[in-house]
C-alpha positions as CSV (number, residue, x, y, z in Angstrom):
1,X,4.2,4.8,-16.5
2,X,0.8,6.2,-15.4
3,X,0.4,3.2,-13.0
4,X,3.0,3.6,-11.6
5,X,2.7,7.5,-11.1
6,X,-1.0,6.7,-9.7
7,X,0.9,4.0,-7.4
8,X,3.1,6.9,-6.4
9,X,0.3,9.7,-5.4
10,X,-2.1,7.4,-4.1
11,X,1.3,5.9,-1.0
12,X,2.3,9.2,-1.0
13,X,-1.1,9.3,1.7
14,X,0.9,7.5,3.7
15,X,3.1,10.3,4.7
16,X,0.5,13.4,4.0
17,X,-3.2,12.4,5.4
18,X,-5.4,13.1,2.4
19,X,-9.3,13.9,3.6
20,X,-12.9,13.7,2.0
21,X,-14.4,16.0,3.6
22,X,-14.3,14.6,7.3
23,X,-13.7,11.4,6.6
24,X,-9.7,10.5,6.3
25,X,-9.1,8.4,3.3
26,X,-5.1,7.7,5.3
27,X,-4.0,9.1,7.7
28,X,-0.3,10.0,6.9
29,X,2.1,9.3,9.2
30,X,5.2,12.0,8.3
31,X,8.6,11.5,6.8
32,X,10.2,9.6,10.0
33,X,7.7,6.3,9.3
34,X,8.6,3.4,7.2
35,X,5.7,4.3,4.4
36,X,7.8,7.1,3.7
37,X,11.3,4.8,3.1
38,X,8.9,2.6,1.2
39,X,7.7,5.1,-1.0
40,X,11.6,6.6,-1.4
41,X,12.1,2.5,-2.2
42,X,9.8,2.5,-4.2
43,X,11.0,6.0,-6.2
44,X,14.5,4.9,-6.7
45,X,12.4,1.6,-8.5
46,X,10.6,3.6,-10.9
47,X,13.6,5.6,-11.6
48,X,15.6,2.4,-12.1
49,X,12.8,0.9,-14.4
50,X,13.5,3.8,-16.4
51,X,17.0,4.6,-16.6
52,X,18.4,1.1,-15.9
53,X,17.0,-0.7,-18.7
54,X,16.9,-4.0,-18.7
55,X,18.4,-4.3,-14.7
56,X,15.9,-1.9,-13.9
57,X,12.6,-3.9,-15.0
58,X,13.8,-6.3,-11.8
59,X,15.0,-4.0,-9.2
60,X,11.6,-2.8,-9.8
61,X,9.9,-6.0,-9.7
62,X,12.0,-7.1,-6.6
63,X,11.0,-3.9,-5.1
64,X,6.8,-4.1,-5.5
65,X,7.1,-7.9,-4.6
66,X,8.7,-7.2,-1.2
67,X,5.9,-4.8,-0.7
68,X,2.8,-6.8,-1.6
69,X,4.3,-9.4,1.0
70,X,5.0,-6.8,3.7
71,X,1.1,-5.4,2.7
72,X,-0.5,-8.9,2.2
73,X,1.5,-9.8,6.0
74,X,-0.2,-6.1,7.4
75,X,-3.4,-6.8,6.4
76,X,-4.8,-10.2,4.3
77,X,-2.8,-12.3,6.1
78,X,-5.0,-11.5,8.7
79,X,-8.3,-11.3,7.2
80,X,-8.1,-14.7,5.2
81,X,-6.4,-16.3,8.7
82,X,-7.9,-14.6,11.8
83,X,-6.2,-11.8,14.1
84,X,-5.8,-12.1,17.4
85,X,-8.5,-9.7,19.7
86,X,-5.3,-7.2,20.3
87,X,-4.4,-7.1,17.1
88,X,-7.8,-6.6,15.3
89,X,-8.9,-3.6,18.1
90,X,-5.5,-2.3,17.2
91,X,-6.1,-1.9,13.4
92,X,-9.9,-0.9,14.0
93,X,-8.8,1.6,16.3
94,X,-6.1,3.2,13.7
95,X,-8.1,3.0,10.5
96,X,-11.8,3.9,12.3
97,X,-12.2,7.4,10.8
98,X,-11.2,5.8,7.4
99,X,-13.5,5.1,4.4
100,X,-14.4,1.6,3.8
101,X,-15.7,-0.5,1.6
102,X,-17.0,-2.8,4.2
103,X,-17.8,-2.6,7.6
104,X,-15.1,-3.0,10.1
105,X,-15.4,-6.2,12.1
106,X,-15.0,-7.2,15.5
107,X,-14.0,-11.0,14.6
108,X,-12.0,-10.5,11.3
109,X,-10.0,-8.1,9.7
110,X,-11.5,-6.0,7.0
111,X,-9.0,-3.4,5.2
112,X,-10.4,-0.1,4.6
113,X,-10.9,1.2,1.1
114,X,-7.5,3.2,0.8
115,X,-5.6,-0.2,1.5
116,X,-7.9,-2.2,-0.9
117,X,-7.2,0.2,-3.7
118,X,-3.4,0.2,-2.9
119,X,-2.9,-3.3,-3.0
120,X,-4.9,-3.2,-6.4
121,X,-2.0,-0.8,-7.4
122,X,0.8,-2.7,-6.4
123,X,-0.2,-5.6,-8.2
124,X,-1.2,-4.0,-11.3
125,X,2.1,-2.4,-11.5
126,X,4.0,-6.4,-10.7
127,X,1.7,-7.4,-13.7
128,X,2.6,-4.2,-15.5
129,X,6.2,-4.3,-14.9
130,X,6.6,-8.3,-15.8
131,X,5.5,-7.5,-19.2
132,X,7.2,-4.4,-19.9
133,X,10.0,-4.3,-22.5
């Protein structure tokens, strides 16, 4: 349950930008984006994991495995394959106040450190919620 609470605060900076002083670790993009039905997706998952026992432990599953893929499409599809020039100065241009890891690139895709630690979470909580119960 704590990963997936962590999983929960850390999206929830999808739809609230959380700072570091004045460097933006996400910028949220409000209540009318679809991080925020993702992270509503992803509430009525937990809350089926919980309540919904053992139906629950899949809807959950089902719901964390469509977002790695939609995540792993967004971003490391991109960095392990190539992005076009359009695409690349698109995402350097939205995520260039963020805090990184790495540098940002101008011939690959390199996700900042917000979406590096979110993918983390998402998979620890498929690995999490496969062995549960």
């Amino acid at each position: 349950m704590i990963c997936q609470v962590v999983l929960w605060i850390w999206f929830l900076g999808c739809t609230i930008t959380y700072r570091i002083g004045k460097k933006i670790l996400v910028g949220g993009v409000g209540i009318k984006s679809a991080e925020f039905f993702m992270l509503c997706l992803y509430t009525l998952g937990v809350i089926a994991f919980h309540c919904l026992q053992p139906a629950g432990k899949w809807i959950l599953f089902g719901i964390l495995l469509l977002w790695f893929i939609v995540q792993f499409m967004c971003h490391w599809y991109f960095t392990i394959f190539g992005a076009s020039e359009k695409k690349l100065q698109g995402y350097n241009e939205c995520f260039r106040d963020s805090i990184r890891i790495f540098p940002a690139s101008d011939t690959r895709l390199i996700p900042d450190f917000y979406h590096i630690v979110l993918h983390i979470l998402i998979l620890a909580n498929i690995i999490l919620c496969l062995v549960s119960y």
